[in-house]
C-alpha positions as CSV (number, residue, x, y, z in Angstrom):
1,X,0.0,0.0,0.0
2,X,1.4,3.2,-1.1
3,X,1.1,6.1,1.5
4,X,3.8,9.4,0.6
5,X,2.9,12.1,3.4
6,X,4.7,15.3,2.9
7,X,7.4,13.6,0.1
8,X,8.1,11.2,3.1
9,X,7.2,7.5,2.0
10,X,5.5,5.7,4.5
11,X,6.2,2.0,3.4
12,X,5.6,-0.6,6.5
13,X,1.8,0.5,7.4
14,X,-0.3,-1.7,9.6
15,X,-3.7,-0.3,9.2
16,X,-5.0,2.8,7.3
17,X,-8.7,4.0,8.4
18,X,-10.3,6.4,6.3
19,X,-13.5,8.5,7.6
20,X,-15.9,9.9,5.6
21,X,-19.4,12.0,6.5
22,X,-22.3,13.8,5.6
23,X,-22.8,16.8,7.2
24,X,-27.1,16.8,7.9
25,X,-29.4,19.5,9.4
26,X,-32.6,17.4,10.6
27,X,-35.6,19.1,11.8
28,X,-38.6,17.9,13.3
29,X,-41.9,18.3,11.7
30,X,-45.0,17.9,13.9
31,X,-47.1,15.1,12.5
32,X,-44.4,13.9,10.5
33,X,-43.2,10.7,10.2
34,X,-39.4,10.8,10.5
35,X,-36.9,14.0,9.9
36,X,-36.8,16.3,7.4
37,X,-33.3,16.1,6.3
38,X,-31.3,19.1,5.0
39,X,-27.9,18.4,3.7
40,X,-25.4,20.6,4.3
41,X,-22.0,19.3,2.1
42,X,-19.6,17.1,4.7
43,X,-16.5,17.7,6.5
44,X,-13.5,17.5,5.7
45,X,-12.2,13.5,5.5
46,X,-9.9,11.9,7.5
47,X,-7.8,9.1,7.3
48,X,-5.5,7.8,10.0
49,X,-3.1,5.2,9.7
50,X,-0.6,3.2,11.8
51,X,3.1,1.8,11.2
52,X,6.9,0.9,11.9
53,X,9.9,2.7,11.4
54,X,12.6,0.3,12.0
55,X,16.3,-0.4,10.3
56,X,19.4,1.9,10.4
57,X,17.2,4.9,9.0
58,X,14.2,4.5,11.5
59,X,15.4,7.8,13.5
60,X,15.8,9.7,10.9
61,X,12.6,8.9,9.0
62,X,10.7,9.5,12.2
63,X,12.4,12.9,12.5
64,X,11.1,13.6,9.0
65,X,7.4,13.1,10.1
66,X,7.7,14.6,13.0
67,X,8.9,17.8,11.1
68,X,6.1,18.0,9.2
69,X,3.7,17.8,11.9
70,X,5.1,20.4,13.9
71,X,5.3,23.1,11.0
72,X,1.4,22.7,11.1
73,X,1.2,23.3,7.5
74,X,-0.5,21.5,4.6
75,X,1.3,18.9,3.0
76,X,1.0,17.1,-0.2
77,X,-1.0,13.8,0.7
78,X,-1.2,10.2,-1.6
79,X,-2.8,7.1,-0.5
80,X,-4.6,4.4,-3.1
81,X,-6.6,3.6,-0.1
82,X,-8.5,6.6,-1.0
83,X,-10.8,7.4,-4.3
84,X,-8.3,4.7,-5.9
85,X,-5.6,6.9,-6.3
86,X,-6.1,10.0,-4.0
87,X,-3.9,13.3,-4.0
88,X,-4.6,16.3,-2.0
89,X,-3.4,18.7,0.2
90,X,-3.7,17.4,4.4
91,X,-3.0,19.0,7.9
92,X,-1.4,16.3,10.6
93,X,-3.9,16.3,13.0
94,X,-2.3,14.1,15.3
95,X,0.7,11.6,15.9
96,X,1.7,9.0,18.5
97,X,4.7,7.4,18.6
98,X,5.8,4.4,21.1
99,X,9.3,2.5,20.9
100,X,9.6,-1.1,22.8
101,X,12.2,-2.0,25.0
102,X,14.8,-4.0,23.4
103,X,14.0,-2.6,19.9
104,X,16.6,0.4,19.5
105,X,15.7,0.8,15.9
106,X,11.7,0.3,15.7
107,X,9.5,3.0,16.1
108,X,5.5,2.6,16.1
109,X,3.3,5.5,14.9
110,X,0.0,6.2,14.1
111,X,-0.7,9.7,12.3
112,X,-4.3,11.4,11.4
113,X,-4.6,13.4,8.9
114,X,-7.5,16.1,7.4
115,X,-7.8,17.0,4.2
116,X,-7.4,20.8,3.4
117,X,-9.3,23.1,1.8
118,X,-8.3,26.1,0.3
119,X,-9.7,28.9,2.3
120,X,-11.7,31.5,0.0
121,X,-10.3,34.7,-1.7
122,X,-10.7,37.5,0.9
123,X,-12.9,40.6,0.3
124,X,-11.7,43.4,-2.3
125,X,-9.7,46.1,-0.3
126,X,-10.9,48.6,-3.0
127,X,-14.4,49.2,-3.1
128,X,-14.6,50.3,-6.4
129,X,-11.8,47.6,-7.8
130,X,-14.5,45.5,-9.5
131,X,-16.3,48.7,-11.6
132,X,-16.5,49.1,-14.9
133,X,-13.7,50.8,-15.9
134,X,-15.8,53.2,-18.4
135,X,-18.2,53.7,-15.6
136,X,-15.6,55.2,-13.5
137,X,-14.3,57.7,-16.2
138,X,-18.3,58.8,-17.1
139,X,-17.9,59.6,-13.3
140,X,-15.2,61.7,-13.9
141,X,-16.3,63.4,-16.9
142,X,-19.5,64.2,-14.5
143,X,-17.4,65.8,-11.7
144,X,-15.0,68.0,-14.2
145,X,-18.5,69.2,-15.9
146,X,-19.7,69.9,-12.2
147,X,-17.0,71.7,-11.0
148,X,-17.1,73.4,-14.5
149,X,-20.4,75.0,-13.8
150,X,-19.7,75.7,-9.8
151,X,-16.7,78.1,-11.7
152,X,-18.9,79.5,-14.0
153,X,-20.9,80.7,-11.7
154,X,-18.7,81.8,-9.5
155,X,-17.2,83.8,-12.2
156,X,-20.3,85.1,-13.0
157,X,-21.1,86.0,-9.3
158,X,-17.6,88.3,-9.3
159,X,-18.7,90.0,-12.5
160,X,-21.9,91.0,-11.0
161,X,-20.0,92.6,-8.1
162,X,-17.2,94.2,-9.6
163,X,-19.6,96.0,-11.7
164,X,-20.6,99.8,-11.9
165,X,-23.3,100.9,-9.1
166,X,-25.8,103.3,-10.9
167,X,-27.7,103.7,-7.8
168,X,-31.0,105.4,-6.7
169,X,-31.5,107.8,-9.5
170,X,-33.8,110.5,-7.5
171,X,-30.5,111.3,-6.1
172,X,-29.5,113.6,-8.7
173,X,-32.5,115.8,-8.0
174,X,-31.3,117.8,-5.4
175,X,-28.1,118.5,-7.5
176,X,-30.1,119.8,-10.3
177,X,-32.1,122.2,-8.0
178,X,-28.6,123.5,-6.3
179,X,-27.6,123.9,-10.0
180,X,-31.1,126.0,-11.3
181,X,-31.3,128.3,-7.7
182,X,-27.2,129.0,-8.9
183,X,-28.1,130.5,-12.1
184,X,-31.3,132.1,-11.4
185,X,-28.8,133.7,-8.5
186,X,-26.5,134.9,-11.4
187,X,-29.4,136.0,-13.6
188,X,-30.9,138.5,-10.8
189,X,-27.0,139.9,-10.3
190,X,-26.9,140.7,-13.8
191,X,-30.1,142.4,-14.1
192,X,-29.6,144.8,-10.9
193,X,-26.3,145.9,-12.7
194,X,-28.0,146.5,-15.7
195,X,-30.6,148.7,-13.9
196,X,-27.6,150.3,-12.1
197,X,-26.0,152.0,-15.1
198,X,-29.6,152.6,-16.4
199,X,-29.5,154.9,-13.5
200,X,-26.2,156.4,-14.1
201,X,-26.7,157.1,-18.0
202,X,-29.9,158.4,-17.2
């Protein structure tokens, strides 16, 4: 039987258990006979298996495994006693190792392992990442012809206040009456000199 855990071949196995389930909701329906069964996919499978290290390299081949347990990582998983021929990705859940007296080079194990799945892609950090690109530029366009029109009338605004003040025009009135009394003053001067020489040539 064929086990490879991690590119470490596992070669003298003793048993291999795998454990497969169907992950089910069941809800009771009054008046029902039975559940109502809702299935909700199934976990993750499992398969633990048992062996020997044992010979000069039995240390070190132990040391391998026990490597790749404690980095907690998935590791590239084969077994044919799975799906006929089964490669995936696993996490060591477990592994327990015993050495008997007398045997300085035999180990026992027995490892479980879960098979991984690939967590899903996290959210977008940019909100707008997945817009249509051309709707983002008509959103520009939109803003430069809003802030095209705030200037405009802006500009407008200024032109209106900068311009010439013609002001209440009654106010002229009293400037043209000052004006008329001033030559009807200069009129009567003229006319009492007039009389004046009439007087003298007289």
């Amino acid at each position: 039987m064929a086990v490879e855990l991690g590119g470490i071949s596992l070669e003298h196995l003793t048993a291999v258990a795998v454990r497969e389930e169907t992950r089910i909701a069941r809800h009771s329906v009054p008046g029902m006979q039975g559940d109502l069964a809702q299935v909700l996919g199934r976990p993750s499978v499992e398969v633990s298996f048992q062996g020997i290290f044992f010979g000069p390299g039995a240390a070190d081949e132990l040391a391998a495994l026990r490597r790749a347990a404690a980095e907690q990582r998935p590791v590239d998983f084969f077994t044919e006693a799975v799906s006929e021929g089964y490669f995936a990705q696993v996490l060591i859940t477990a592994l327990h190792v015993g050495q008997r007296a007398g045997y300085l080079d035999q180990f026992d194990y027995s490892c479980t392992v879960r098979e991984y799945v690939e967590p899903p892609a996290p959210a977008l950090a940019d909100p707008l990442g997945g817009l249509d690109a051309g709707l983002l530029d008509e959103a520009a366009a939109f803003m430069d012809d809003v802030q095209d029109a705030i200037a405009a009338v802006s500009a407008l605004a200024d032109l209106v206040a900068n311009g010439p003040a013609f002001g209440d025009p009654t106010t002229r009135v009293a400037g043209m009456l000052d004006e008329y009394r001033g030559l009807l003053g200069a009129g009567s001067t003229a006319l009492d000199t007039l009389n004046r020489l009439k007087e003298l040539l007289g």
